[in-house]
N, C-alpha and C positions, 0 to 999 in steps of 0.2 A: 225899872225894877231895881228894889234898892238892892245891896250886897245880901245881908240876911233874906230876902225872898228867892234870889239866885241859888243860895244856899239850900234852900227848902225845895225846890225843881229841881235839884243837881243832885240830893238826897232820895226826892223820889225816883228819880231817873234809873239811880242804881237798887233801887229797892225791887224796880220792875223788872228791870234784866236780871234781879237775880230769881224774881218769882215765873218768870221763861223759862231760865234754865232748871230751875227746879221741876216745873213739869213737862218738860222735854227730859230731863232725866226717869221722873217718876213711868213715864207713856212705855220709854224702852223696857220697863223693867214688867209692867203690870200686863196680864195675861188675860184679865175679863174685858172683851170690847167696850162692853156698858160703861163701865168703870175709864175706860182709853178716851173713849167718846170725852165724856165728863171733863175729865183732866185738857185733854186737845181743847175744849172750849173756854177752858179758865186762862190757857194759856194763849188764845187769839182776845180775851176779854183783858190781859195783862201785856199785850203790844199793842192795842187801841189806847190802853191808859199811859203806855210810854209815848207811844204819839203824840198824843194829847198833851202831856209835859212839855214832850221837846218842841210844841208847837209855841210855847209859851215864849221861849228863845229864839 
């Protein structure tokens, strides 16, 4: 892998943890289940895709 594509997996890496934390923040705040659901799901479909990055390493 050269330096620049390292770069670009290391970029998404943190693009992903911070789209985790953002819906593990958004879940504690939001009051409609429907709505908790949704978000819980984007947020197990945004650690399958950090996975997947760091599987590249």
């Amino acid at each position: 892998m050269t330096t620049k594509e390292l770069l670009y997996v290391e970029d998404a890496l943190g693009h992903e943890k911070y789209f985790q934390s953002k819906c593990q923040e958004a879940v504690r705040q939001i009051q409609d289940q429907d709505l908790k659901n949704c978000i819980e799901q984007m947020e197990k479909k945004h650690q399958q895709l950090f996975q997947s990055f760091y599987s590249l390493l």
